[in-house]
C-alpha positions as CSV (number, residue, x, y, z in Angstrom):
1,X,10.4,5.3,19.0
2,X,8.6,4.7,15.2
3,X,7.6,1.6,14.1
4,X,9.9,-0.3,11.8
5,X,8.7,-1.8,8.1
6,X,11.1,-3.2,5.4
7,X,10.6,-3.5,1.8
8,X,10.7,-7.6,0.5
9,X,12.5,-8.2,-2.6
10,X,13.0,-11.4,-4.8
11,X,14.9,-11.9,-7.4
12,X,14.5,-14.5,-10.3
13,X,15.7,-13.0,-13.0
14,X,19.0,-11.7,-15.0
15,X,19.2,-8.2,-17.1
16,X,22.0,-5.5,-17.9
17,X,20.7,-2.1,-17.1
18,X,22.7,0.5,-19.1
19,X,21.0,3.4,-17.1
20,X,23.1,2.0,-13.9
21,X,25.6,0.0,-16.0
22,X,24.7,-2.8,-13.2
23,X,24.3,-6.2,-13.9
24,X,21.8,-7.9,-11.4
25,X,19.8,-11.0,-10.7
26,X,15.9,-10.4,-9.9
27,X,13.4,-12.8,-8.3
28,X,10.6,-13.8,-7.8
29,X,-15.8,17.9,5.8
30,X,-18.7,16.0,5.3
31,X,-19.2,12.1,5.6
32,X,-21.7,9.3,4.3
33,X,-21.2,5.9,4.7
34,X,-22.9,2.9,3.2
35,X,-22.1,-0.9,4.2
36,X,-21.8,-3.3,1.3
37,X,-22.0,-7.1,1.6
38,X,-19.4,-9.0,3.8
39,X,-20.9,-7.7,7.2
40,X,-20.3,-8.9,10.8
41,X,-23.7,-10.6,12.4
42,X,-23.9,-10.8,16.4
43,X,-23.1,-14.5,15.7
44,X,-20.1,-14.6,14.1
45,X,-19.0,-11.3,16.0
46,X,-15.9,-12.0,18.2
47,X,-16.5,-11.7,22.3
48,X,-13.1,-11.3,23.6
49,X,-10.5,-8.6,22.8
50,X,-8.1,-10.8,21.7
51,X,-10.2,-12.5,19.3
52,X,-11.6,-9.4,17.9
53,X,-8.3,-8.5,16.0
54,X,-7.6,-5.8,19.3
55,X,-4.1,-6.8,19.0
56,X,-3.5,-3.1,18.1
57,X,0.4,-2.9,19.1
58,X,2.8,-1.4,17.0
59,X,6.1,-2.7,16.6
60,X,7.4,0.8,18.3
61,X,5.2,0.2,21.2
62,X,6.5,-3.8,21.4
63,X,10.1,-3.5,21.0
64,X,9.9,-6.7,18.8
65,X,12.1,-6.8,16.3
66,X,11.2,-7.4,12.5
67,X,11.4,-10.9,10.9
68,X,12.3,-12.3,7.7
69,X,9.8,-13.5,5.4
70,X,9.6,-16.2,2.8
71,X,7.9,-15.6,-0.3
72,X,5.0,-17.5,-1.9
73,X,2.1,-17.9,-3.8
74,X,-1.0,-17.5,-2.1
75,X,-2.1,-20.6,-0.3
76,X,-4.8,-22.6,-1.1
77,X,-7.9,-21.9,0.0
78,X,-7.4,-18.5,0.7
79,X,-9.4,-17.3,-2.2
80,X,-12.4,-18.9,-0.4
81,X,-15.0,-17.7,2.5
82,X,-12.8,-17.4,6.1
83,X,-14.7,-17.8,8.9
84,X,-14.0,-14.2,10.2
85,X,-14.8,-12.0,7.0
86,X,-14.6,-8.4,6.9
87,X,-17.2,-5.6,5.8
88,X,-17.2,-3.2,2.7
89,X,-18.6,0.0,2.9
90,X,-18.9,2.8,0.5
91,X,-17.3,5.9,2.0
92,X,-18.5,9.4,0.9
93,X,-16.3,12.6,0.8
94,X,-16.3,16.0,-0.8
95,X,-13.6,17.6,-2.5
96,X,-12.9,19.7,-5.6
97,X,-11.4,19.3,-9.4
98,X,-7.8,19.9,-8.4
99,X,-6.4,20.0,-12.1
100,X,-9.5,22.2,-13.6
101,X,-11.7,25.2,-12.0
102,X,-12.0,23.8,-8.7
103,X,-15.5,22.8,-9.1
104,X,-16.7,21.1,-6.0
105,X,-16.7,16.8,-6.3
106,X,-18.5,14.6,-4.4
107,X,-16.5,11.4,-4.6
108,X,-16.7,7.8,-3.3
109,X,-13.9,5.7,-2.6
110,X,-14.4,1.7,-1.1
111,X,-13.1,0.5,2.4
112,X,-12.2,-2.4,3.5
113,X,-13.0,-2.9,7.5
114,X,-11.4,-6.2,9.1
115,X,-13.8,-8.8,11.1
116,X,-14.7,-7.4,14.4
117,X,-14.4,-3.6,13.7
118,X,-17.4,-2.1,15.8
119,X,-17.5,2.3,14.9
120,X,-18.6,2.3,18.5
121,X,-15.5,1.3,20.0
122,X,-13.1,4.0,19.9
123,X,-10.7,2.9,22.2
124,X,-9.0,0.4,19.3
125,X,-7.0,1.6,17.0
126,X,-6.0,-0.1,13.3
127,X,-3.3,-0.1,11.0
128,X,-4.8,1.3,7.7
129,X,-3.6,0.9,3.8
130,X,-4.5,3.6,0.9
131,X,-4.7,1.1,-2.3
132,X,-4.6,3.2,-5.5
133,X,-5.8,1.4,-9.1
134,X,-4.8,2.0,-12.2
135,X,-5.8,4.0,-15.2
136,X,-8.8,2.2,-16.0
137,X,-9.7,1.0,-12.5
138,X,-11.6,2.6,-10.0
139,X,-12.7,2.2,-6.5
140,X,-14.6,-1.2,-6.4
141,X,-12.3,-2.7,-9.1
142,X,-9.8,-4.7,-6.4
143,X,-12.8,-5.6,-3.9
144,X,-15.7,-6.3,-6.5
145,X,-14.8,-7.0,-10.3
146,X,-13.0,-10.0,-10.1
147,X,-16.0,-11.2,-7.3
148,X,-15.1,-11.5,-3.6
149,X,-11.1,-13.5,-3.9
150,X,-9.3,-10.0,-3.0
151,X,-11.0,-9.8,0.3
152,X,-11.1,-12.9,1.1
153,X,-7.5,-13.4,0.7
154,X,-7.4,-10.2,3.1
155,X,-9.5,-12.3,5.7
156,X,-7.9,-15.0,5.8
157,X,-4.0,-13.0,6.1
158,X,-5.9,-11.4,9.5
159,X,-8.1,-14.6,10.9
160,X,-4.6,-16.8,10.7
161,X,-2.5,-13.7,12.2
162,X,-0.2,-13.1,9.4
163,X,-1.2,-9.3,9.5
164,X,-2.6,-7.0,12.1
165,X,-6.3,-6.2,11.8
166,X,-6.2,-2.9,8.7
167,X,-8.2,-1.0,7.2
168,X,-8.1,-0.7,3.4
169,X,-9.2,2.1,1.5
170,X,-10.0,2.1,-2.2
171,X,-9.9,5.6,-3.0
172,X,-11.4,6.8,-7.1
173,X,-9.4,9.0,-9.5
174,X,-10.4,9.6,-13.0
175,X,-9.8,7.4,-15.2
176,X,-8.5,7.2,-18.8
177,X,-4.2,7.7,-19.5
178,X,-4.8,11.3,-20.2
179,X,-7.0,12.6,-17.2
180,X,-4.8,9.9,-15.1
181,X,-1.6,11.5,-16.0
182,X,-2.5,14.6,-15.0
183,X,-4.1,13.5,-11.7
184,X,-1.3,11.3,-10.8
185,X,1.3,13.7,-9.6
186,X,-0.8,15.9,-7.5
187,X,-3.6,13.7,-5.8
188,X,-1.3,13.3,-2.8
189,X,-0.9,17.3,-2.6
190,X,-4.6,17.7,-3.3
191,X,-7.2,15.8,-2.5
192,X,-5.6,12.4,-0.8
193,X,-3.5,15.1,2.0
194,X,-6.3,17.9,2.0
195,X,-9.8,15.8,1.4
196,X,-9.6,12.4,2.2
197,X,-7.5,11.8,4.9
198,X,-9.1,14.5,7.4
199,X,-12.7,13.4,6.2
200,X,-12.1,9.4,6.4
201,X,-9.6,9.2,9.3
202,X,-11.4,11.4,11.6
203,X,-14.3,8.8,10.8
204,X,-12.6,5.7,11.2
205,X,-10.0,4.6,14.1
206,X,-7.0,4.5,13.1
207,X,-4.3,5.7,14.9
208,X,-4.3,9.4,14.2
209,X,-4.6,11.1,17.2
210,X,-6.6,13.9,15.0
211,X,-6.1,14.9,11.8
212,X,-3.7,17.6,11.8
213,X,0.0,17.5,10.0
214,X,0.9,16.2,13.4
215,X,-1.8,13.9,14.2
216,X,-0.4,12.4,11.0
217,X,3.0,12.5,11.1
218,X,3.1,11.0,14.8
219,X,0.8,8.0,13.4
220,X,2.5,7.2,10.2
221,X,4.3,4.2,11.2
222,X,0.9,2.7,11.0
223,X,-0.2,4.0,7.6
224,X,0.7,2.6,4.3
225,X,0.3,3.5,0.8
226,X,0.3,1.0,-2.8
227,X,-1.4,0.7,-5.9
228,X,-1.1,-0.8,-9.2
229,X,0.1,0.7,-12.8
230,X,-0.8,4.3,-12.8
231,X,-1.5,3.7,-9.4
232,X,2.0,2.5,-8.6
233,X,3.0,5.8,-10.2
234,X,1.2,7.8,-7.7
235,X,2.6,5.3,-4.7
236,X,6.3,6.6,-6.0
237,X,5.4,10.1,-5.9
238,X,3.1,9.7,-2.0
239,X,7.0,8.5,-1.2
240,X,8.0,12.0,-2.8
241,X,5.7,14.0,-0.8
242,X,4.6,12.8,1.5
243,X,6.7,10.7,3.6
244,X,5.5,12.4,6.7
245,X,2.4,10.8,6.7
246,X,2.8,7.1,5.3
247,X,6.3,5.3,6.1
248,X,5.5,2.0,4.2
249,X,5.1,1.7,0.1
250,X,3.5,-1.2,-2.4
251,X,4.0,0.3,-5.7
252,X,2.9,-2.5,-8.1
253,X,4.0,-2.5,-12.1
254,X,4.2,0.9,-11.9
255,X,7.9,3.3,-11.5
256,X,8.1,7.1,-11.1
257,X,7.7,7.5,-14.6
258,X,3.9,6.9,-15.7
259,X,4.7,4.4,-18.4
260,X,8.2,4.4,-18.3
261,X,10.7,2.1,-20.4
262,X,13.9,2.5,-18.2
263,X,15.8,5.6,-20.0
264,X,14.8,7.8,-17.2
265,X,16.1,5.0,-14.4
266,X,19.1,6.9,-12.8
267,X,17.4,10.5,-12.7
268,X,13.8,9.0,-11.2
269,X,15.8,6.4,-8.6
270,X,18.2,9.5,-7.9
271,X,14.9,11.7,-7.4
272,X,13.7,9.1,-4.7
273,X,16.8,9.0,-2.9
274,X,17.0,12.8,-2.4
275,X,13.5,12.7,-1.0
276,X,14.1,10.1,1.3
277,X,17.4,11.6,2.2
278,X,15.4,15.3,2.5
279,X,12.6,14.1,4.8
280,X,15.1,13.6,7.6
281,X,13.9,10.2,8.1
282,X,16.2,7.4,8.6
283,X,16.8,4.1,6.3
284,X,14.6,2.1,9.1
285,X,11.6,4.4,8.6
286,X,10.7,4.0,5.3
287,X,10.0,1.1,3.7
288,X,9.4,-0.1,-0.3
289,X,8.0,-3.3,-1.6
290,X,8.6,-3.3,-5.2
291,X,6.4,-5.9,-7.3
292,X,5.8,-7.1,-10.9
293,X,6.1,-9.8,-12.9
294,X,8.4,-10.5,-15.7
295,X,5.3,-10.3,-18.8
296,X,4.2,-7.4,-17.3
297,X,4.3,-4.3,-19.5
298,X,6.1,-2.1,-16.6
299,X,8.5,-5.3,-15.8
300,X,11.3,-3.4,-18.3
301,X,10.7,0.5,-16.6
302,X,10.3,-0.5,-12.7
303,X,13.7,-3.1,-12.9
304,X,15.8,-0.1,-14.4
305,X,14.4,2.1,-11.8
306,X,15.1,-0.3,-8.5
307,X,18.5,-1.4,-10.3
308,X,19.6,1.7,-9.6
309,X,18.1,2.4,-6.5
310,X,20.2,0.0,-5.0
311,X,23.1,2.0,-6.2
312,X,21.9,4.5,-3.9
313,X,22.8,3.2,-0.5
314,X,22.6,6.5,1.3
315,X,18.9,6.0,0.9
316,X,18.0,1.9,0.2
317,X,19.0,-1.4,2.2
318,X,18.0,-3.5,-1.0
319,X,17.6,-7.1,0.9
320,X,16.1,-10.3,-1.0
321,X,14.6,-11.9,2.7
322,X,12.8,-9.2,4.5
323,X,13.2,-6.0,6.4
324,X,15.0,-7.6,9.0
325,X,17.7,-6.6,6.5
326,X,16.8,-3.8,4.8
327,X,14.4,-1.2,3.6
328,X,14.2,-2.0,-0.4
329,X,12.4,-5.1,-1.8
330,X,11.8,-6.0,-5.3
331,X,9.8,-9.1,-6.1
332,X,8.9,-10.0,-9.4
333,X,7.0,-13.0,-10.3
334,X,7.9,-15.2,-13.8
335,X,5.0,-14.9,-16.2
336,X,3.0,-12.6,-14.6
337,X,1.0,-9.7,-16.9
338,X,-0.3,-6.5,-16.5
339,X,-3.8,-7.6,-14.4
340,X,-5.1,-6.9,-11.2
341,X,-5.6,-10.2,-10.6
342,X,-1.6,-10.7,-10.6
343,X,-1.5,-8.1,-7.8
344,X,-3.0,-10.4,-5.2
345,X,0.1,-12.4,-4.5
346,X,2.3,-9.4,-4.6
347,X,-0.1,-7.5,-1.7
348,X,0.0,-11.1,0.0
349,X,3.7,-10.6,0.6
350,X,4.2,-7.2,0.8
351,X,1.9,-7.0,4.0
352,X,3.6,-9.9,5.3
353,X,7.0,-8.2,4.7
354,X,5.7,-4.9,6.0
355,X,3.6,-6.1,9.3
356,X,6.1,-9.1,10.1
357,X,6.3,-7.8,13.0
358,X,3.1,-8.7,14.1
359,X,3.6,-12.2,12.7
């Protein structure tokens, strides 16, 4: 049996799409690794399995059903120390230019390794999130340029058990609109399918058996994939592609179209839905957590698109409580810009909405 994951959507606001002529409400290889700050001393290191985050189950291997989740702000405090922190290391991999000659590329990308995560322990297994910035980002910009709130938010969702232990990993695509638009629509073909995931998930343990096409496939239920403005771009077209390797999706002020203002809604929602539809894969084993916020710059683009997603119900449960429902979410937040700091409440509920079963 796979794993189970739904897409969370709120809705707060009102707008007339003419794309979908819907009116709708919407609411709120070689390796090198370096550790980085953050890291687990023999004091604070847990001594029993349960306490380590070993509670490695998937909801597959549980039978336990998924659960509604309410939606909120981050709570207080959680932008502070937890008692349990995480490490950051700086993971090395090779690959090549995949948009010019092919020149070899040594490239870094950051990840994030949950409290109690020992490499010598390979019989525990972990969830594990890609987490793609934006045009102007890179690979430290989510863990490191706005100080240490991101991951300490992360610590705190796995110390009070609102998520499984994960692994998060901050891969690095060249930035700038230009180089990013033409990266965007083949990094999963390229280098994330062919480069990073062999060389970082035969390294780390997740739940890849190895990393063949079937040593992913038969794992994906425990490997998702998000990212922010251009980023969120390349999380739409991962769900194009590659759907046999990652069943849950965060795509974050950012639609199918890079920079898109909603006259290509129907066509790139329609695109989705025959992917989804091709991969053979049911409506319960894929999952989308849509977010922006209603000041954002991609608010206009990404509400066209998922308006007319849920049109498509041969391919998206749209639900506004949780995947207990559904498979579609959309939540947008009133006010919110175009920032990465912004994004922190909308991973906050999408890994609730997505590991609620774990809750």
């Amino acid at each position: 049996m796979k794993a189970k994951i739904f897409v969370c959507v709120a809705l707060a606001l009102s707008l007339v799409l003419a794309g979908c002529g819907a009116s709708n409400t919407a609411n709120q290889n070689s390796v090198a690794v370096v550790s980085e700050e953050k890291s687990v001393t023999e004091e604070n290191k847990p001594s029993t399995e349960s306490e380590s985050g070993a509670r490695e189950e998937s909801r597959a291997e549980t039978d336990v059903d998924m659960k509604n989740i309410t939606l909120s702000t981050v709570p207080d405090g959680y932008y502070g120390e937890a008692a349990q922190q995480g490490t950051l290391e700086s993971f090395a991999y090779d690959t090549k230019d995949y948009i010019g000659d092919g020149e070899a590329i040594r490239r870094q990308a950051t990840v994030y390794l949950p409290y109690g995560y020992d490499q010598n322990d390979n019989e525990t297994k972990y969830n594990i999130l890609y987490l793609q910035h934006g045009a102007y980002g890179d690979e430290r910009t989510w863990m490191y340029e706005y100080g240490d709130s991101f991951n300490n938010m992360i610590d705190h969702m796995i110390e009070d058990g609102l998520i499984p232990p994960l692994i998060i990993v901050m891969p690095y695509l060249t930035s700038g609109n230009e180089w990013y638009h033409d990266t965007t629509p083949i990094f999963y073909s390229g280098e994330l399918k062919n480069d990073l995931m062999p060389a970082l998930e035969s390294h780390y343990h997740t739940f890849a058996a190895d990393v063949t096409d079937t040593g992913f496939e038969q794992s994906r239920t425990h490997r998702a994939f998000g990212g922010f403005s251009a980023g969120g771009t390349t999380t739409w077209r991962v769900f194009l592609e590659g759907m046999d390797r990652f069943e849950y999706f965060i795509p974050m002020s950012g639609g199918l179209a890079l920079g898109g203002d909603g006259s290509t809604d129907m066509a790139d929602a329609t695109t989705l839905a025959n992917a989804a539809v091709a991969s053979g894969y049911g409506m319960h084993e894929y999952y989308v957590f849509a977010a922006t916020g209603t000041r954002d710059l991609a608010y206009r683009g990404l509400s066209a698109q998922i308006e007319c997603m849920k049109t498509l119900t041969n391919a998206f449960d749209f639900t506004q409580s949780g995947f207990a429902d559904g498979n579609l979410m959309y939540y947008t937040v009133e006010g919110n810009r175009h920032d990465y700091q912004y994004t922190y409440e909308y991973v906050f509920n999408g890994l609730r909405c997505l590991f609620s079963w774990y809750a």
